[in-house]
PDB file of N, CA, C and O in Angstrom:
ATOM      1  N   UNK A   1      -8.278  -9.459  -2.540  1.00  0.00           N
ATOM      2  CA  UNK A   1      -6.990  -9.043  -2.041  1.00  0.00           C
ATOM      3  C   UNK A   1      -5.959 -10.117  -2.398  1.00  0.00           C
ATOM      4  O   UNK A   1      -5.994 -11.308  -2.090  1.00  0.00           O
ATOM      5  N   UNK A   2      -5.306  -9.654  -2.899  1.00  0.00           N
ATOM      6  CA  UNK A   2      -3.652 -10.522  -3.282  1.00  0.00           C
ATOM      7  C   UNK A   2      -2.282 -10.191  -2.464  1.00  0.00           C
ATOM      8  O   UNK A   2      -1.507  -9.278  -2.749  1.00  0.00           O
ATOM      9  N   UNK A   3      -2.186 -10.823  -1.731  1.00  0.00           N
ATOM     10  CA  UNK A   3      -0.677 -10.489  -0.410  1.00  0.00           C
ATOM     11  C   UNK A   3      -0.394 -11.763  -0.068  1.00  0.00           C
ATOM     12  O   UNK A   3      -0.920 -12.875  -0.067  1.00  0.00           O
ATOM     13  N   UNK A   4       0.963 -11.040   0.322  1.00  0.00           N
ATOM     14  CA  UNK A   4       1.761 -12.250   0.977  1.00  0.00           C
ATOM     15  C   UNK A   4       2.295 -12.087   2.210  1.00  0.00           C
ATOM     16  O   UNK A   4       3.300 -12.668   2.621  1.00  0.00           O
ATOM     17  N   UNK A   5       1.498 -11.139   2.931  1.00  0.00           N
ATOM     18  CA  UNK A   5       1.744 -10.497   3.912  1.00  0.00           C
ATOM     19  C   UNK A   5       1.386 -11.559   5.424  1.00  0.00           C
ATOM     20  O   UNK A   5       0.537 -12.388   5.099  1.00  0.00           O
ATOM     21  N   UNK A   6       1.687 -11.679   6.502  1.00  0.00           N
ATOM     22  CA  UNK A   6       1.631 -12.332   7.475  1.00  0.00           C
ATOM     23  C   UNK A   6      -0.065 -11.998   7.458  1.00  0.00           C
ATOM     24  O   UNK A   6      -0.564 -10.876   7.364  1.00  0.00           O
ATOM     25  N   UNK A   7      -0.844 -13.395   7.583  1.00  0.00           N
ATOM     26  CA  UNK A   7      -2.038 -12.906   8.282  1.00  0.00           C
ATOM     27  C   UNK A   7      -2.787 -12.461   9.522  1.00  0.00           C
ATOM     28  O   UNK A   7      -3.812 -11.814   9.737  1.00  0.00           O
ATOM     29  N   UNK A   8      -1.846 -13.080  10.265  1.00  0.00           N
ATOM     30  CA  UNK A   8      -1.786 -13.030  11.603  1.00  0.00           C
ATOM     31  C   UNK A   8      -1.104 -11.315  12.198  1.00  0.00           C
ATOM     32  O   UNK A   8      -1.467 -10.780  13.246  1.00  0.00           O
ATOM     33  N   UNK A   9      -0.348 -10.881  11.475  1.00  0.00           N
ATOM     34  CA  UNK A   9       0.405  -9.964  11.962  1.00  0.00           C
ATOM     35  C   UNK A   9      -0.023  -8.755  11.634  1.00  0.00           C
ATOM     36  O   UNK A   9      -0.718  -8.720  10.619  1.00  0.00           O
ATOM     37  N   UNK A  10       0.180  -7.729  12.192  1.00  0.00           N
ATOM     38  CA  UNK A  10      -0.160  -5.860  11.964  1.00  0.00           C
ATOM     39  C   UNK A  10       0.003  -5.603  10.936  1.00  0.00           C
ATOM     40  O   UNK A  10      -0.359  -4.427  10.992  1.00  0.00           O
ATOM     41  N   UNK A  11       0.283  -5.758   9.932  1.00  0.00           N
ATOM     42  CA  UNK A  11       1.467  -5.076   8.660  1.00  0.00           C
ATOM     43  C   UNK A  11      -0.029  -4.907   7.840  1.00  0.00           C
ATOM     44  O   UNK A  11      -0.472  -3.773   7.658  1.00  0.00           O
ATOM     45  N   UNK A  12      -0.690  -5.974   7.414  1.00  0.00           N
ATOM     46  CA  UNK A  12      -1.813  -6.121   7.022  1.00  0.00           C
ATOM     47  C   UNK A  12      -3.083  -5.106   7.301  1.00  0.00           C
ATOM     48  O   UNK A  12      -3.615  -4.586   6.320  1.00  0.00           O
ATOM     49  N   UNK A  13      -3.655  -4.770   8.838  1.00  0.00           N
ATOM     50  CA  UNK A  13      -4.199  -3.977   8.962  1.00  0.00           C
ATOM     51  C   UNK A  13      -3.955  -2.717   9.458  1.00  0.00           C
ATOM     52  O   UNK A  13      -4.769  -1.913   9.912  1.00  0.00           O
ATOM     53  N   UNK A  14      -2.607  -2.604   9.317  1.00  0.00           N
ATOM     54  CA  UNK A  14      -2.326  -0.658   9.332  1.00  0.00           C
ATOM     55  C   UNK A  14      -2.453  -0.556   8.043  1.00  0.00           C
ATOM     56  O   UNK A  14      -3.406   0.145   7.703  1.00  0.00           O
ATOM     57  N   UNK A  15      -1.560  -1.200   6.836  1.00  0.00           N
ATOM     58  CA  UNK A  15      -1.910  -1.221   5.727  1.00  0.00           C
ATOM     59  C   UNK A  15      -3.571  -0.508   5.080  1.00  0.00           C
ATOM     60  O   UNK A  15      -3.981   0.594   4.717  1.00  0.00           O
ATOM     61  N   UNK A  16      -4.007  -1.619   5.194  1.00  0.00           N
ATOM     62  CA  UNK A  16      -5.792  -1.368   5.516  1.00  0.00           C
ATOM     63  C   UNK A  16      -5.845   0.183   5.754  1.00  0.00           C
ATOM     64  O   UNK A  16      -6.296   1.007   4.959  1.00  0.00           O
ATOM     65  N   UNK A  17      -5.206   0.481   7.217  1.00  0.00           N
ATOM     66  CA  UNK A  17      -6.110   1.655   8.207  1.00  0.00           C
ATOM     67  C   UNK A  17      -5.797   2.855   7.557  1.00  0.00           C
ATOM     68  O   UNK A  17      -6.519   3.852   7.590  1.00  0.00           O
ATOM     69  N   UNK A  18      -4.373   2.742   6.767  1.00  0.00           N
ATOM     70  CA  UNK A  18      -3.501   3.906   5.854  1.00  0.00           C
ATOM     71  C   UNK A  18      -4.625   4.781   5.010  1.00  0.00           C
ATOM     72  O   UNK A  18      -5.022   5.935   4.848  1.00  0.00           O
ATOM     73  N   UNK A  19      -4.926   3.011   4.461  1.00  0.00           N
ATOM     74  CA  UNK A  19      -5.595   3.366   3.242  1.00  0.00           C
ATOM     75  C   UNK A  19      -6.853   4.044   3.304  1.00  0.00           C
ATOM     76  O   UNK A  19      -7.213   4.928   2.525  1.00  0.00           O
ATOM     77  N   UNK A  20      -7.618   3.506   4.439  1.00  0.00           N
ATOM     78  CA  UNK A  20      -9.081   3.966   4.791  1.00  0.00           C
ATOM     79  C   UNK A  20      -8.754   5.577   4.878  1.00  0.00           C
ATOM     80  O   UNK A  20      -9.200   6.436   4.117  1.00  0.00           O
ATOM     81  N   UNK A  21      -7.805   5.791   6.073  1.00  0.00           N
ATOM     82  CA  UNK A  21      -7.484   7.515   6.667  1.00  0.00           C
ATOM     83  C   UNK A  21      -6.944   8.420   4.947  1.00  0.00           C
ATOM     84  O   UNK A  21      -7.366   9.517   4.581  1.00  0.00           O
ATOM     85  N   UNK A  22      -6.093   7.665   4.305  1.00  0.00           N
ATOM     86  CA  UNK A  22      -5.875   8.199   3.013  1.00  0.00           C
ATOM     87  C   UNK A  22      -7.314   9.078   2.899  1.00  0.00           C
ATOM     88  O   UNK A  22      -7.734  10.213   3.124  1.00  0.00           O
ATOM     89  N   UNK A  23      -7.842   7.595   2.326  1.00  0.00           N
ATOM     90  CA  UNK A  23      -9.420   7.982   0.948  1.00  0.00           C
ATOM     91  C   UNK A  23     -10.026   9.622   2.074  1.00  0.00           C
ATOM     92  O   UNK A  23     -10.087  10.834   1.865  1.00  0.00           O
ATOM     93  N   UNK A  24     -10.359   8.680   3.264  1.00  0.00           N
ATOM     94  CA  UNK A  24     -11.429   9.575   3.912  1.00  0.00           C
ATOM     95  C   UNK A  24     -10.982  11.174   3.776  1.00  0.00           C
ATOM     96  O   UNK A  24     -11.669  12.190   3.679  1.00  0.00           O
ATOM     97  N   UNK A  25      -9.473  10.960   3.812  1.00  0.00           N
ATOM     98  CA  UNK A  25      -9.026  12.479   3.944  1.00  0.00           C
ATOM     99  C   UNK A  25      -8.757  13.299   2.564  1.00  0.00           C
ATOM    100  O   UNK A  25      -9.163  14.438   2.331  1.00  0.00           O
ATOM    101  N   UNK A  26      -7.923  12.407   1.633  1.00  0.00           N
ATOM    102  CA  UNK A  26      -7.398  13.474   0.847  1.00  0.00           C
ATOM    103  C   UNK A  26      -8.207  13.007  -0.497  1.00  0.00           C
ATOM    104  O   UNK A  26      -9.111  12.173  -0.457  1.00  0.00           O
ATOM    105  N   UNK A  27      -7.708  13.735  -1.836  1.00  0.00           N
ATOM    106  CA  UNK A  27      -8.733  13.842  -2.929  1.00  0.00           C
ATOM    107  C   UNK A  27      -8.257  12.720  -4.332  1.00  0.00           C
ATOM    108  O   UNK A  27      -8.701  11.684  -4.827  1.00  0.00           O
ATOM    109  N   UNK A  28      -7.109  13.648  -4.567  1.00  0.00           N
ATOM    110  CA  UNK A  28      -6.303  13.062  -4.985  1.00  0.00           C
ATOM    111  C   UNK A  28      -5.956  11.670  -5.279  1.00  0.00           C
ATOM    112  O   UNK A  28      -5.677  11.406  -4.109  1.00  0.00           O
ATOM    113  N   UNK A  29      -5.721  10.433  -5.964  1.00  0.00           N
ATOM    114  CA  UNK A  29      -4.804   9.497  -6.188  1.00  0.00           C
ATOM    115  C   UNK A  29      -3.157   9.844  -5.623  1.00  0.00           C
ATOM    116  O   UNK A  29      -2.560   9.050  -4.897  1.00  0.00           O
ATOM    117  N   UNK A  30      -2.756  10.716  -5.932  1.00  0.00           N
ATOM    118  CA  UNK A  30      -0.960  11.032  -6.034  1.00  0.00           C
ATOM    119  C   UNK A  30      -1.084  11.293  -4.412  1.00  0.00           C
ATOM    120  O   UNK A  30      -0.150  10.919  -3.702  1.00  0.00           O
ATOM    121  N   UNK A  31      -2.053  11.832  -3.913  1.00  0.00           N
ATOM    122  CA  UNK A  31      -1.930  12.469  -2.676  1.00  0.00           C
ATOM    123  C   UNK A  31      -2.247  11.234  -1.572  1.00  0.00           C
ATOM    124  O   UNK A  31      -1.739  11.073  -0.463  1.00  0.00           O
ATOM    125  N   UNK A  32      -3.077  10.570  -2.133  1.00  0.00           N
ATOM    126  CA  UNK A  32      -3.344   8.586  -1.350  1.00  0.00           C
ATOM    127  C   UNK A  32      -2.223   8.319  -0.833  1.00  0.00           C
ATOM    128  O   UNK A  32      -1.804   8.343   0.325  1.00  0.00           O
ATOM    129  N   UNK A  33      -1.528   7.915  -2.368  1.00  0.00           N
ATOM    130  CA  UNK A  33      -0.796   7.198  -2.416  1.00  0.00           C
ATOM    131  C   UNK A  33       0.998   7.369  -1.577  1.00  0.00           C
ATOM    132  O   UNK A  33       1.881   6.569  -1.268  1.00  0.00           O
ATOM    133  N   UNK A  34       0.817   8.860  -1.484  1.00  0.00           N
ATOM    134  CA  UNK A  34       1.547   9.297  -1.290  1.00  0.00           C
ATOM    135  C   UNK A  34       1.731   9.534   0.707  1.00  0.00           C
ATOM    136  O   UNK A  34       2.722   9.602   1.433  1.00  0.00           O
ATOM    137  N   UNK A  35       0.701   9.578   0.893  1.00  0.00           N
ATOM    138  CA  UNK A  35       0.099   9.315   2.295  1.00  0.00           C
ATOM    139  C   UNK A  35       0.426   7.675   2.983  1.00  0.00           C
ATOM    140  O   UNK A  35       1.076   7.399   3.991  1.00  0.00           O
ATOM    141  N   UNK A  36      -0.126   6.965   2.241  1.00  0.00           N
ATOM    142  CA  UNK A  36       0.235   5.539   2.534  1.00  0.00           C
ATOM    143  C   UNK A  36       1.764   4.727   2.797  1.00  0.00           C
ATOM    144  O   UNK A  36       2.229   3.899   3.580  1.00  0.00           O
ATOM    145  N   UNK A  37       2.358   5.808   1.209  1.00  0.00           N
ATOM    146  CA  UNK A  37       3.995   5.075   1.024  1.00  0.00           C
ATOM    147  C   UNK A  37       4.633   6.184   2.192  1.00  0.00           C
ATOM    148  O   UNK A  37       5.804   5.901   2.446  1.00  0.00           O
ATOM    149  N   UNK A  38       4.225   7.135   2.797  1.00  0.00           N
ATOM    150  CA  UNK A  38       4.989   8.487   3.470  1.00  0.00           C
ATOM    151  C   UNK A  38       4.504   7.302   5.596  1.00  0.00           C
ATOM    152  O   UNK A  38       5.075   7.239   6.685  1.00  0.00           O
ATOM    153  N   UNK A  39       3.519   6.835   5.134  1.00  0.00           N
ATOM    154  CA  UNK A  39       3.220   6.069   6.800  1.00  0.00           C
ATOM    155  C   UNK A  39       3.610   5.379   7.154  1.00  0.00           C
ATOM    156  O   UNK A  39       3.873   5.371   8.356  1.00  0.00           O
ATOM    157  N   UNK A  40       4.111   3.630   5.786  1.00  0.00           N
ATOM    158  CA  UNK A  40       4.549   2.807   5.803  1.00  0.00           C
ATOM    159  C   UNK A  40       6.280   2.708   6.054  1.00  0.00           C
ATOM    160  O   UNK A  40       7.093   1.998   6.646  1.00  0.00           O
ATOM    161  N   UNK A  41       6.233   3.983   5.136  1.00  0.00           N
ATOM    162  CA  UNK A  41       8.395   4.142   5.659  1.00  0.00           C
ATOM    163  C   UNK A  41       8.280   4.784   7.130  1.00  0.00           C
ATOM    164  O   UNK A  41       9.141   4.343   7.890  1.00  0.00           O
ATOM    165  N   UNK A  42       7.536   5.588   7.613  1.00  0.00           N
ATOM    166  CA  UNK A  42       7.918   6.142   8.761  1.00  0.00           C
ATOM    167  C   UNK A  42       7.469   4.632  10.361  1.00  0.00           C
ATOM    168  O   UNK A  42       8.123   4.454  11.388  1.00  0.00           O
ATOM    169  N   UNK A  43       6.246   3.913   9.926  1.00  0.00           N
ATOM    170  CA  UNK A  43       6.325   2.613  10.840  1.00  0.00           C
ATOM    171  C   UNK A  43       7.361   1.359  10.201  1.00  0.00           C
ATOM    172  O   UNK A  43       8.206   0.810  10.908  1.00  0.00           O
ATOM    173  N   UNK A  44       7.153   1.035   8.835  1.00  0.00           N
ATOM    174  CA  UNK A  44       7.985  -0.212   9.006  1.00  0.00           C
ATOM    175  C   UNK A  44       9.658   0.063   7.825  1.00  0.00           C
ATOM    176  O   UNK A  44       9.990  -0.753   6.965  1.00  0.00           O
ATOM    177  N   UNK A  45      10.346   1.229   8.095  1.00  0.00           N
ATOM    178  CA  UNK A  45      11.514   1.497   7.605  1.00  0.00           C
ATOM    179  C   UNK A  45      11.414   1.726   5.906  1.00  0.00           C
ATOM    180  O   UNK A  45      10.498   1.096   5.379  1.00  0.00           O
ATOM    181  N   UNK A  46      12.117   2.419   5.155  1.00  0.00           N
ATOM    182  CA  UNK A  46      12.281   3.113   4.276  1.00  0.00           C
ATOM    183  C   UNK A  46      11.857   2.188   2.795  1.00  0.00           C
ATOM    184  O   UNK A  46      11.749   0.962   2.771  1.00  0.00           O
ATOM    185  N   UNK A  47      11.743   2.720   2.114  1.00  0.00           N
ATOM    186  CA  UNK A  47      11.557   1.980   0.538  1.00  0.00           C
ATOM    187  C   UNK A  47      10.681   1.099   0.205  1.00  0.00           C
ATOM    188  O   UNK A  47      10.845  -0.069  -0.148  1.00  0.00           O
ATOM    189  N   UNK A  48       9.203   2.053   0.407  1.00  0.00           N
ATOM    190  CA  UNK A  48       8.220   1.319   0.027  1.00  0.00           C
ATOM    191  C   UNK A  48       7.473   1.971  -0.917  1.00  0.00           C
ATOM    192  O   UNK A  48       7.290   3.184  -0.814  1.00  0.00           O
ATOM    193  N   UNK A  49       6.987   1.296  -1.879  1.00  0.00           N
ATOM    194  CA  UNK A  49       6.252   1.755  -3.039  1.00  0.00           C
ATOM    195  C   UNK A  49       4.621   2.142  -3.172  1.00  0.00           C
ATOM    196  O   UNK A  49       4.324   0.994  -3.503  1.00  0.00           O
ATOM    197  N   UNK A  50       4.234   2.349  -3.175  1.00  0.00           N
ATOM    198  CA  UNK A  50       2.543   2.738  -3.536  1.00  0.00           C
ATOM    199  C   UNK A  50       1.994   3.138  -4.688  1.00  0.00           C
ATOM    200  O   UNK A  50       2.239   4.304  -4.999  1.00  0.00           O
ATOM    201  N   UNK A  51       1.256   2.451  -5.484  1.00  0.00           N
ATOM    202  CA  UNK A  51       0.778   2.670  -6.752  1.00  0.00           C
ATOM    203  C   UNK A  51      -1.117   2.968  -6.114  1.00  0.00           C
ATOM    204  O   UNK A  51      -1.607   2.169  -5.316  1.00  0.00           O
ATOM    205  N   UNK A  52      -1.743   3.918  -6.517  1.00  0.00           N
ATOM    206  CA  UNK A  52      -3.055   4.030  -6.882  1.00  0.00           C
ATOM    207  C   UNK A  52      -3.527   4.365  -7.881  1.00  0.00           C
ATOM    208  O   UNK A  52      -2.899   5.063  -8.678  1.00  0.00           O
ATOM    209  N   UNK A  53      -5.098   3.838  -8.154  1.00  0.00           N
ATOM    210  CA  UNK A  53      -5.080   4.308  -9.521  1.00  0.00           C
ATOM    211  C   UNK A  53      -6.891   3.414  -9.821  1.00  0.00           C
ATOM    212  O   UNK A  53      -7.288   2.729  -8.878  1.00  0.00           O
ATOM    213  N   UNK A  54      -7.601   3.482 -10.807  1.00  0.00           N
ATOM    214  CA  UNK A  54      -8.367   2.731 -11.078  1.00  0.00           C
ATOM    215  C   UNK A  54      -8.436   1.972 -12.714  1.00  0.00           C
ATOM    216  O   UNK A  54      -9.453   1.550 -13.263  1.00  0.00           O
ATOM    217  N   UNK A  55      -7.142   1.961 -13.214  1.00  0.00           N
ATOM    218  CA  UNK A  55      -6.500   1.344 -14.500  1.00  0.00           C
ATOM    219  C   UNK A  55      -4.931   0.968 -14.411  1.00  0.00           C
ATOM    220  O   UNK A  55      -4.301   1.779 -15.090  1.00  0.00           O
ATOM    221  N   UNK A  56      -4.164   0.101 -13.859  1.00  0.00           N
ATOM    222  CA  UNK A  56      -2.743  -0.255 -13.968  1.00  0.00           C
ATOM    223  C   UNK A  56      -2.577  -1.281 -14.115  1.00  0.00           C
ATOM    224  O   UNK A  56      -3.553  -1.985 -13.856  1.00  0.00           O
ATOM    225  N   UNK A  57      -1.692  -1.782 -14.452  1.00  0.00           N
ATOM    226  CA  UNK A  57      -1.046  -2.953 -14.311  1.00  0.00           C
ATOM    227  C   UNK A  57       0.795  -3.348 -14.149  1.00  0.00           C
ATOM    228  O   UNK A  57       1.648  -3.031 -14.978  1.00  0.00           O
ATOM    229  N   UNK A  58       0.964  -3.881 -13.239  1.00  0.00           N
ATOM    230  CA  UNK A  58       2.107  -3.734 -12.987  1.00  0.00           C
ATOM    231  C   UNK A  58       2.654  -5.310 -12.751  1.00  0.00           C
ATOM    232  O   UNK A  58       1.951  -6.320 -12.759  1.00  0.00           O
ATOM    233  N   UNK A  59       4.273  -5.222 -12.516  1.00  0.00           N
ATOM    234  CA  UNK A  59       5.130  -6.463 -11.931  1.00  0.00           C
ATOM    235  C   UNK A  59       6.525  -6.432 -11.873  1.00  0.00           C
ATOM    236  O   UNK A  59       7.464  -6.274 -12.653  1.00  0.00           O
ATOM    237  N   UNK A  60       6.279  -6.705 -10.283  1.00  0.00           N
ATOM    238  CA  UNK A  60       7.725  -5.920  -9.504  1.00  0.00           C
ATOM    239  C   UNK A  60       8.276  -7.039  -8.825  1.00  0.00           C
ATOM    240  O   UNK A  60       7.720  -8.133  -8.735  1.00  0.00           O
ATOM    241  N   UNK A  61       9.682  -6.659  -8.222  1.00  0.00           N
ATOM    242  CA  UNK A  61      10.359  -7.634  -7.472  1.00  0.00           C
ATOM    243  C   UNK A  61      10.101  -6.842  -6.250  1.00  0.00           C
ATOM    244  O   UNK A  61      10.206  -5.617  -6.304  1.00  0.00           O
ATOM    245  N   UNK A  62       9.738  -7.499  -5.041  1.00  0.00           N
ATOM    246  CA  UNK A  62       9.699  -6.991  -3.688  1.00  0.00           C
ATOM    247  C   UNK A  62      10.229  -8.000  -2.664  1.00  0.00           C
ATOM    248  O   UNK A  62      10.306  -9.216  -2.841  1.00  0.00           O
ATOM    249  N   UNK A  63      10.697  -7.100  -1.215  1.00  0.00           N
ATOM    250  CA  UNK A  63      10.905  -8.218  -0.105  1.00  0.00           C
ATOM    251  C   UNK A  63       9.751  -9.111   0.262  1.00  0.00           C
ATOM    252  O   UNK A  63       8.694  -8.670   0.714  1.00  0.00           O
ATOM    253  N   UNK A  64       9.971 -10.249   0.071  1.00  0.00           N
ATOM    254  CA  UNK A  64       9.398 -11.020   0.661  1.00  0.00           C
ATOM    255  C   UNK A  64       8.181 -10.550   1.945  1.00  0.00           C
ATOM    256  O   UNK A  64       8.407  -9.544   2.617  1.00  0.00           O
ATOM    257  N   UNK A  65       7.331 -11.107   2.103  1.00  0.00           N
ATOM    258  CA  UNK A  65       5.880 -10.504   2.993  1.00  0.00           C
ATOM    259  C   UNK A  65       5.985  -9.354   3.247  1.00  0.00           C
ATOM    260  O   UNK A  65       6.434  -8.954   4.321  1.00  0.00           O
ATOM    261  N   UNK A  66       5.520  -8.465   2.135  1.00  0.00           N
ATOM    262  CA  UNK A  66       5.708  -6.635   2.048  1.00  0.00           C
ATOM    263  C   UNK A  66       4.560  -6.695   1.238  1.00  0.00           C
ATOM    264  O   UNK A  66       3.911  -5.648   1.227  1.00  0.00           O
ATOM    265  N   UNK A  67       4.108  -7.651   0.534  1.00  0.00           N
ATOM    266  CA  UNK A  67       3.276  -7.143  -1.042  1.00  0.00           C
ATOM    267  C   UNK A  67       1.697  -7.478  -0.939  1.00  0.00           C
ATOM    268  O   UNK A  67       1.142  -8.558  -0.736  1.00  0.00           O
ATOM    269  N   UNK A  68       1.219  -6.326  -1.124  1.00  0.00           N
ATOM    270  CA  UNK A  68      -0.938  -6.564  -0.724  1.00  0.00           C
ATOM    271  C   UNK A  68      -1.600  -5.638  -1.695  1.00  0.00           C
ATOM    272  O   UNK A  68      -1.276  -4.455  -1.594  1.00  0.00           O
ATOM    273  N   UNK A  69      -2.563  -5.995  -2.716  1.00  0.00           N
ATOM    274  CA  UNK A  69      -2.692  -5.502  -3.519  1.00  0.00           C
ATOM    275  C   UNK A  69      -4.332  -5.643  -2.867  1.00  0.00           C
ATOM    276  O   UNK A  69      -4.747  -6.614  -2.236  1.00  0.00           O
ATOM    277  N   UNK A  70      -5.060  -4.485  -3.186  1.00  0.00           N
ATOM    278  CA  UNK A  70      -6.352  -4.672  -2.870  1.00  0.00           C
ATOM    279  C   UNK A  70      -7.292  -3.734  -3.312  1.00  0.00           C
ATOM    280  O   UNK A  70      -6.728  -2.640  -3.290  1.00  0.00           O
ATOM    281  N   UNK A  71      -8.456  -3.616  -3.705  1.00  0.00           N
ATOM    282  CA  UNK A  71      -9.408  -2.305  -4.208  1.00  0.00           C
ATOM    283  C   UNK A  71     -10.058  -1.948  -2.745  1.00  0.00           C
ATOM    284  O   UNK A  71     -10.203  -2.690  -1.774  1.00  0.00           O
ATOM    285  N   UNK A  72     -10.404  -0.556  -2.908  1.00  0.00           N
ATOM    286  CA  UNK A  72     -11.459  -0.003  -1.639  1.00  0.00           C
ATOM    287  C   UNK A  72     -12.598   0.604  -2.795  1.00  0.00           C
ATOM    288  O   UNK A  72     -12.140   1.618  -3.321  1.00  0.00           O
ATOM    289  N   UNK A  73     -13.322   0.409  -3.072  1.00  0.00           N
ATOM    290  CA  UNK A  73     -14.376   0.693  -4.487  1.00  0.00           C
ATOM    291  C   UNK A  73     -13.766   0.006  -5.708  1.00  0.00           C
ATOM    292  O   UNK A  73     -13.572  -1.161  -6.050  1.00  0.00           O
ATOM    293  N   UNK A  74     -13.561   1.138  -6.188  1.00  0.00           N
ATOM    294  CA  UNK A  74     -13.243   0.928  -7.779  1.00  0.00           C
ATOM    295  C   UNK A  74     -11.679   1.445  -7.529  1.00  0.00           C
ATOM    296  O   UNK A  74     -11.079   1.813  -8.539  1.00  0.00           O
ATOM    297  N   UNK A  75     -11.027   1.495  -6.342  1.00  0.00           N
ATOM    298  CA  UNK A  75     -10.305   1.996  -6.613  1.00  0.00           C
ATOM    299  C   UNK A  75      -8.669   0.997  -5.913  1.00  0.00           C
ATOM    300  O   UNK A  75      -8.265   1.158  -4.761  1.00  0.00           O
ATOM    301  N   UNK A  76      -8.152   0.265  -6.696  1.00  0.00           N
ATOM    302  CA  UNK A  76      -6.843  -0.557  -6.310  1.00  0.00           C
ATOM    303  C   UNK A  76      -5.572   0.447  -6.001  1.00  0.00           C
ATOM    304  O   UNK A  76      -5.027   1.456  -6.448  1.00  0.00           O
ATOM    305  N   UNK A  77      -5.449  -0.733  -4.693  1.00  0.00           N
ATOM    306  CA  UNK A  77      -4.201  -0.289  -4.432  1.00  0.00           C
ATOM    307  C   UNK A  77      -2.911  -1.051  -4.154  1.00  0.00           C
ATOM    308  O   UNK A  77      -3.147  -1.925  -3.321  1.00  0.00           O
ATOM    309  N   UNK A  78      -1.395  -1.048  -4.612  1.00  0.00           N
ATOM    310  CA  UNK A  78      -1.133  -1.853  -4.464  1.00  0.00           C
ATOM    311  C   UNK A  78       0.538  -0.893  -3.505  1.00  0.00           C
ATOM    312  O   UNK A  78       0.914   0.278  -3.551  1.00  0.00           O
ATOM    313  N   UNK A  79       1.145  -2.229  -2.694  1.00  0.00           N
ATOM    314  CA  UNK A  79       1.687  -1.218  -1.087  1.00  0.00           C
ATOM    315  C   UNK A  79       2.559  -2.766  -1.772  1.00  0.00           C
ATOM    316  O   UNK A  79       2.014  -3.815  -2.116  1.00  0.00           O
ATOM    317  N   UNK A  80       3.953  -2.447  -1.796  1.00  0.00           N
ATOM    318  CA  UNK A  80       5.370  -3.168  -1.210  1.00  0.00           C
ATOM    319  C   UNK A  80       7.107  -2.248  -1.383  1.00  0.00           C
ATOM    320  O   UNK A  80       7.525  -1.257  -1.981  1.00  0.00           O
ATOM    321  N   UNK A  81       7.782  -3.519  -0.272  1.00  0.00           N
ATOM    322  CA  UNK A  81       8.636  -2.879   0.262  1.00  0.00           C
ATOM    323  C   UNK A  81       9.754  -3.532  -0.881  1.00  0.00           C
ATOM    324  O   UNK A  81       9.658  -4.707  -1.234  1.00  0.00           O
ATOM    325  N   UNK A  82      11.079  -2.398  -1.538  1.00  0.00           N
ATOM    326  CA  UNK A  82      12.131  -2.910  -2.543  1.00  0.00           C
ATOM    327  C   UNK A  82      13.363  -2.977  -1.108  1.00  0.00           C
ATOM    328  O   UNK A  82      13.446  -2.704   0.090  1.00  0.00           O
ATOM    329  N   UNK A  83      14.139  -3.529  -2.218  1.00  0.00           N
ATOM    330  CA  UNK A  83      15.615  -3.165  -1.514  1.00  0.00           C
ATOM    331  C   UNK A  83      16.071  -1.885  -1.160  1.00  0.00           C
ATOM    332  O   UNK A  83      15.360  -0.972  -1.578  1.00  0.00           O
ATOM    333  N   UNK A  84      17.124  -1.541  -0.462  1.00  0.00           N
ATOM    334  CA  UNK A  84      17.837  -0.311  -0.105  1.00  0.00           C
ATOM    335  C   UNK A  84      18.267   0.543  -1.813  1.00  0.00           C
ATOM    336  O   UNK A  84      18.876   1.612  -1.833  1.00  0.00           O
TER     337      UNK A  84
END
């Protein structure tokens, strides 16, 4: 796992819990991901990104302790918050 997210703080394991309720439920990648970035704006406010996938590579500018990149199998995910 790669973040810069508070360790101490929630952000980290709802993050996590998104992701678990995602996989368990839906089939899809688009539909994950889309689950995760649709949970994260509705608890911690608007404009957050979600990439899934099991081949990407990416590099973004984000707010500061928003950004956690992590696999659940083979499968990475990476969760941060942009500007307005």
């Amino acid at each position: 796992m790669i973040t810069d997210m508070d360790e101490h703080g929630t952000m980290r394991k709802d993050v996590a819990g998104f992701a678990k309720s995602a996989i368990d439920q839906l089939k899809s990648e688009w539909e994950i991901a889309k689950f995760i970035k649709e949970s994260l704006d509705k608890k911690y406010g608007p404009c957050w990104v979600c990439i899934v996938g099991q081949e990407f590579r990416m590099h973004c500018s984000h707010i500061a302790k928003t950004f956690m990149f992590f696999y659940v199998g083979k499968v990475a995910i990476c969760v941060y918050q942009t500007e307005y």
